[in-house]
Short mmCIF file of the C-alpha atoms (twelve columns), coordinates in Angstrom:
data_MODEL
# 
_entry.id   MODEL 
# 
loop_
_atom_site.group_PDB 
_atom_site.id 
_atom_site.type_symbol 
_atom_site.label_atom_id 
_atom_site.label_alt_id 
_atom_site.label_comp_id 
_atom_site.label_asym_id 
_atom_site.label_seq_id 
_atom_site.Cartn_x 
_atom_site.Cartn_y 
_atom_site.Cartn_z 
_atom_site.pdbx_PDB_model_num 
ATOM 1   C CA . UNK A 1   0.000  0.000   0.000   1 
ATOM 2   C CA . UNK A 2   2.544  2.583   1.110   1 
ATOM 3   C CA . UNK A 3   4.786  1.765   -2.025  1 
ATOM 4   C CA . UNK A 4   2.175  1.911   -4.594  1 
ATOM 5   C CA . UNK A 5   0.979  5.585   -2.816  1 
ATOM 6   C CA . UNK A 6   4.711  6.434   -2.781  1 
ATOM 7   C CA . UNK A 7   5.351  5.558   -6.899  1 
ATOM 8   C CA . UNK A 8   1.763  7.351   -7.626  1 
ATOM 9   C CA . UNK A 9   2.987  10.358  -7.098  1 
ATOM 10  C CA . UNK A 10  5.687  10.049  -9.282  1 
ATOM 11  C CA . UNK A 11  3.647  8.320   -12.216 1 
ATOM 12  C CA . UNK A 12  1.572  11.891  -11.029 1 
ATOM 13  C CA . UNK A 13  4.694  14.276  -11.554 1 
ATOM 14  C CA . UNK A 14  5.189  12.346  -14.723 1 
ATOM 15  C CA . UNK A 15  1.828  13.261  -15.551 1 
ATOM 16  C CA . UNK A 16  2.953  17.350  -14.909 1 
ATOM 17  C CA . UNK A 17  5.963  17.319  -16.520 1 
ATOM 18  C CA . UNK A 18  4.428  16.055  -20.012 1 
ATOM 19  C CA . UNK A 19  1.532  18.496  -19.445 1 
ATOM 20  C CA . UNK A 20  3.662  21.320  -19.907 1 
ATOM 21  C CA . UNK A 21  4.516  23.434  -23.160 1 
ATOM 22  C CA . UNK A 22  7.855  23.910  -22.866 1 
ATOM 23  C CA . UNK A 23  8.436  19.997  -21.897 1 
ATOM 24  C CA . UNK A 24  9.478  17.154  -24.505 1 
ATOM 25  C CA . UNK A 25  7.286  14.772  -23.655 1 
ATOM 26  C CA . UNK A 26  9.737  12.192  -25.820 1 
ATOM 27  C CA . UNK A 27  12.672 13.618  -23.551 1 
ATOM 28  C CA . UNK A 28  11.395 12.400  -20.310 1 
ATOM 29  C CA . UNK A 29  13.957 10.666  -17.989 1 
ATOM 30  C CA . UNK A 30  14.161 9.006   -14.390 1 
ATOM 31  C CA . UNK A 31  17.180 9.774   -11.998 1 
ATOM 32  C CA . UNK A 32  17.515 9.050   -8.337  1 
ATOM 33  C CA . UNK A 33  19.750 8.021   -5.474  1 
ATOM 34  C CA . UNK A 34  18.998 5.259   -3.022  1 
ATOM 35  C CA . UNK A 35  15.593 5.306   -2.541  1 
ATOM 36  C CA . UNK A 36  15.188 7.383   -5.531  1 
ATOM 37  C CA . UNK A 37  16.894 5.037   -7.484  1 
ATOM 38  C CA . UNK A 38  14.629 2.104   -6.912  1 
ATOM 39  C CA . UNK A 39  11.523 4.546   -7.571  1 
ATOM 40  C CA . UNK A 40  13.367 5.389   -11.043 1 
ATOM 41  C CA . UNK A 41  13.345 2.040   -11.921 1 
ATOM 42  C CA . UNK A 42  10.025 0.676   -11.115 1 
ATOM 43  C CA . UNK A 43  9.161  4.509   -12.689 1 
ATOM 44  C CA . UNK A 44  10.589 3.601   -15.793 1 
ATOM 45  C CA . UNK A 45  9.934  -0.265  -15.718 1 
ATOM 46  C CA . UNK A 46  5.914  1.253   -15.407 1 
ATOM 47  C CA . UNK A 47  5.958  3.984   -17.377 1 
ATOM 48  C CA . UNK A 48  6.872  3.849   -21.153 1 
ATOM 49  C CA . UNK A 49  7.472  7.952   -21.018 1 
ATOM 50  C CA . UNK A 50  10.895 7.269   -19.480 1 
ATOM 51  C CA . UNK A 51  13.043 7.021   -22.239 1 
ATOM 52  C CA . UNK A 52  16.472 6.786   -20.084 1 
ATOM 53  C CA . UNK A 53  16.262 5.223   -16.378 1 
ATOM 54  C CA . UNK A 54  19.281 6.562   -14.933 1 
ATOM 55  C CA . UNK A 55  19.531 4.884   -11.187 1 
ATOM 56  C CA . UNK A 56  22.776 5.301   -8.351  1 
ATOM 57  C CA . UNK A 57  22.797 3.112   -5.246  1 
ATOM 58  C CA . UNK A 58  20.150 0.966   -4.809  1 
ATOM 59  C CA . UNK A 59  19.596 -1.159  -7.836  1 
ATOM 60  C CA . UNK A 60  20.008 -5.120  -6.704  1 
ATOM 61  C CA . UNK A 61  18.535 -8.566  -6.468  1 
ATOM 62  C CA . UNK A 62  16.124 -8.883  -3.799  1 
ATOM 63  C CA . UNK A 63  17.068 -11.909 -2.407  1 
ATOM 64  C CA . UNK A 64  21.198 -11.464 -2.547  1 
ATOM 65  C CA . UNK A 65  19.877 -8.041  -0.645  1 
ATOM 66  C CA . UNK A 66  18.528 -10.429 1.867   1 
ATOM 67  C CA . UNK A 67  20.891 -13.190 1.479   1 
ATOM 68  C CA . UNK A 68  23.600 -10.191 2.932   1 
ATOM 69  C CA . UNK A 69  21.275 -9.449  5.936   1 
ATOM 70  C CA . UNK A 70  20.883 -6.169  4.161   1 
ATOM 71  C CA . UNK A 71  17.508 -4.923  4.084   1 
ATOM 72  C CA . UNK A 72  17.024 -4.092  7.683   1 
ATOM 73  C CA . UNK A 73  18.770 -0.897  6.391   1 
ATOM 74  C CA . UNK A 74  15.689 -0.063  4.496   1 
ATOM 75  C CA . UNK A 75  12.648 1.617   5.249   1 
ATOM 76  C CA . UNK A 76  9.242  -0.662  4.884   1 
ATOM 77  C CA . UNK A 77  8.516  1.707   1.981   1 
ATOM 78  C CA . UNK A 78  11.431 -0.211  0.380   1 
ATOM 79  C CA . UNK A 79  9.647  -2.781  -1.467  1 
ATOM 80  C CA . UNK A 80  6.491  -4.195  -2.313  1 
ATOM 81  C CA . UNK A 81  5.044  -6.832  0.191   1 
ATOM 82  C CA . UNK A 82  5.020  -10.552 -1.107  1 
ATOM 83  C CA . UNK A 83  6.846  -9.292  -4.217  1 
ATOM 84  C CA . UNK A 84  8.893  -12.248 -4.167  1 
ATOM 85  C CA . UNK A 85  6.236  -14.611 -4.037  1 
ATOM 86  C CA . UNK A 86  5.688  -13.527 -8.324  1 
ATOM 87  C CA . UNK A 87  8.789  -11.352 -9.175  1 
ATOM 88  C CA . UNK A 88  12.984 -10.732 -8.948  1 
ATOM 89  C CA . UNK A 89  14.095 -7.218  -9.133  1 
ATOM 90  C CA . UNK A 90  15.432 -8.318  -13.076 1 
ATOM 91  C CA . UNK A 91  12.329 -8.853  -14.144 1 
ATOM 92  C CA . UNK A 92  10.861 -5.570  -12.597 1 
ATOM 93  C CA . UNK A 93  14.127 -4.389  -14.630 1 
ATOM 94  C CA . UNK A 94  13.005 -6.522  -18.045 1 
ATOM 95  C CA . UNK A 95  9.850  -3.972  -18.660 1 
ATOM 96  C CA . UNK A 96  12.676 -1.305  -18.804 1 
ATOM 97  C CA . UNK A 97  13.819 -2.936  -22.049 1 
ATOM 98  C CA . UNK A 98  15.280 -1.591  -25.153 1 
ATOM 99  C CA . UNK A 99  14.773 1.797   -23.133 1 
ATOM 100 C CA . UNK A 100 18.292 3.353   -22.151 1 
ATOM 101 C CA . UNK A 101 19.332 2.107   -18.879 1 
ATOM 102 C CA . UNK A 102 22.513 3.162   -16.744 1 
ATOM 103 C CA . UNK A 103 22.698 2.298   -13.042 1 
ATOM 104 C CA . UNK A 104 25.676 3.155   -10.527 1 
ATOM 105 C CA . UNK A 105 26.398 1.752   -7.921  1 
ATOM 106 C CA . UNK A 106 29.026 1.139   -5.157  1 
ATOM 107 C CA . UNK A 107 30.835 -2.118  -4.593  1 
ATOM 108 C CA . UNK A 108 31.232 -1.438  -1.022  1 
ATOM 109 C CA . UNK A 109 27.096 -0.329  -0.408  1 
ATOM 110 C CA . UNK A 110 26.088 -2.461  2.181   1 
ATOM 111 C CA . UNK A 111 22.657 -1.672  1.055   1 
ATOM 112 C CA . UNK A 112 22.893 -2.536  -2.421  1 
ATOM 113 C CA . UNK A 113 25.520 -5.677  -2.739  1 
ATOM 114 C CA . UNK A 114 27.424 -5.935  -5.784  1 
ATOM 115 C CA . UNK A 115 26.441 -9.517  -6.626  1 
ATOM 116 C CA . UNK A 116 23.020 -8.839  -6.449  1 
ATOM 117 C CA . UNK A 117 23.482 -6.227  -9.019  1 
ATOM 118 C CA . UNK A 118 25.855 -8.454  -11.316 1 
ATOM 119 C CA . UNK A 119 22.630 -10.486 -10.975 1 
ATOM 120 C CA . UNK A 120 20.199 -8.030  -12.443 1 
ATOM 121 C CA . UNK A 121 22.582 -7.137  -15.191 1 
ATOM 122 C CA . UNK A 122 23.665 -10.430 -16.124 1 
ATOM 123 C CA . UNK A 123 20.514 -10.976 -16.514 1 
ATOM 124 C CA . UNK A 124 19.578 -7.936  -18.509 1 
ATOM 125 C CA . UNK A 125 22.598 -8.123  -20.776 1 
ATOM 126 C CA . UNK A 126 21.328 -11.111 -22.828 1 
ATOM 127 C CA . UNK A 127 17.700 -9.169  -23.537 1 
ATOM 128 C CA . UNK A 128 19.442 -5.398  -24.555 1 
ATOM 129 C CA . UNK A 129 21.392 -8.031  -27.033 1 
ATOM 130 C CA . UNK A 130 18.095 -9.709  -28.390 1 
ATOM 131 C CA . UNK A 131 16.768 -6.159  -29.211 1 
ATOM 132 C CA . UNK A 132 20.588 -5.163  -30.999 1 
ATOM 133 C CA . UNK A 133 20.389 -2.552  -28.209 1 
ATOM 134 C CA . UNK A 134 23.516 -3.563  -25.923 1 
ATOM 135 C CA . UNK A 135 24.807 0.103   -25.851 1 
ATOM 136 C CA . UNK A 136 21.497 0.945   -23.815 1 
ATOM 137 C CA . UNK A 137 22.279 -0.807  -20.837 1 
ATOM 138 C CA . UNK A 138 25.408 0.369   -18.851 1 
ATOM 139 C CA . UNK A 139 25.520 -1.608  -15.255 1 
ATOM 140 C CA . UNK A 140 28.747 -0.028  -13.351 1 
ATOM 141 C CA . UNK A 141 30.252 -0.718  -9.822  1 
ATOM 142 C CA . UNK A 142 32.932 1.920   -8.711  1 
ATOM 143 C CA . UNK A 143 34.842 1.556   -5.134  1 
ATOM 144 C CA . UNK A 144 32.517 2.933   -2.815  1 
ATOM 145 C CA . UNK A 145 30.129 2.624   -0.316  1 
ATOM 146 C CA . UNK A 146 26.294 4.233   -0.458  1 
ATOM 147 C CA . UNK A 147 27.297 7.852   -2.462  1 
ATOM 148 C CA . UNK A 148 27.594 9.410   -5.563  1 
ATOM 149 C CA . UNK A 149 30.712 10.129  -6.666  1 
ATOM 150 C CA . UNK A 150 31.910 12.805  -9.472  1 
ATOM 151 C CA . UNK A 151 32.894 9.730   -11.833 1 
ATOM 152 C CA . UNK A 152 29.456 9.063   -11.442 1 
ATOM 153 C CA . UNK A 153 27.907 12.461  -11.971 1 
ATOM 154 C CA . UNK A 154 29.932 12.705  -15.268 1 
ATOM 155 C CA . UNK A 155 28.481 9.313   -16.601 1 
ATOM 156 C CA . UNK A 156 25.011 10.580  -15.523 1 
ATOM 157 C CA . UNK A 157 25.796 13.755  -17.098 1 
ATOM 158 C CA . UNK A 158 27.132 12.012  -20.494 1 
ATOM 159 C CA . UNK A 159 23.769 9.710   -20.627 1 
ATOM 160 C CA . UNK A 160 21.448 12.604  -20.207 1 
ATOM 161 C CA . UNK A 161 23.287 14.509  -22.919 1 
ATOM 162 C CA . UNK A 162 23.383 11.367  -25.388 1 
ATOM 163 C CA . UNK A 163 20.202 9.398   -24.823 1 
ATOM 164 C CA . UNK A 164 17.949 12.778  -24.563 1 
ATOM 165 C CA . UNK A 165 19.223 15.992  -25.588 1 
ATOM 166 C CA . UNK A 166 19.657 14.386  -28.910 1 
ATOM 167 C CA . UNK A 167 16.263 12.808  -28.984 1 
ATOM 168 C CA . UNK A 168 14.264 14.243  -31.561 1 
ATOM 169 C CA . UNK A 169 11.358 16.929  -30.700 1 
ATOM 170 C CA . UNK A 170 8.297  16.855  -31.452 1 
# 
């Protein structure tokens, strides 16, 4: 309940943004840290506006996350009750697909471990390939805990500028 109130709001600023003149509505993107991150995704896995998912800190495999005794550092707003019962975090991920996709993250983030996100992208990989689109996903670990660093920023930065600014306008 509390997640699906917590991602309306975004599918609602979504909503906004398109609304408005001086918006691209086929330049709309998804960026967050930590908690934002994981609302990017499921953002972008939901909504077919997002045309470049753009995620730092908090994109891994549910159960490695639990596997590493990790999610007591998350809130209860953190994921969706039962998920697991029907769904991984890849295949939330899968729905993102051909759509550009770059996620950050830090191979010392107790809160996201790193083979929980070599999970989702190993499994991602194979389906960007299927679609000829392997240049749209970009899965990266740096050597760092839970923070954005300026390496980071820069890759952000170099997405934004590639997979929207050249986008064409309606």
């Amino acid at each position: 309940m509390l997640y699906g109130m917590m991602m309306f709001d975004e599918f609602r600023a979504m909503d906004y943004l398109a609304s408005r003149p001086e918006v691209d509505d086929q330049r709309l993107g998804a960026l967050g840290m930590s908690m934002g991150s994981t609302k990017a995704w499921w953002l972008a896995a939901l909504d077919p506006r997002v045309k470049l998912c753009m995620d730092v800190c908090c994109l891994t495999d549910y159960e490695e996350l639990i596997k590493a005794h990790g999610l007591q550092g998350h809130g209860i707003y953190y994921y969706v009750p039962a998920l697991l019962k029907h769904f991984q975090t890849s295949e939330i991920n899968e729905l993102i697909v051909p759509r550009a996709h770059l996620s950050v993250n830090g191979k010392r983030d107790e809160l996201t471990p790193p083979v929980g996100v070599n999970k989702v992208r190993n499994y991602l990989l194979p389906l960007y390939r299927k679609y000829g689109k392997e240049a749209e996903l970009r899965v990266e670990l740096f050597d760092c805990a839970h923070v954005e660093l300026p390496e980071m920023r820069k890759l952000i930065q170099e997405w934004m500028d590639r997979c929207l600014a050249g986008a064409p306008r309606n």
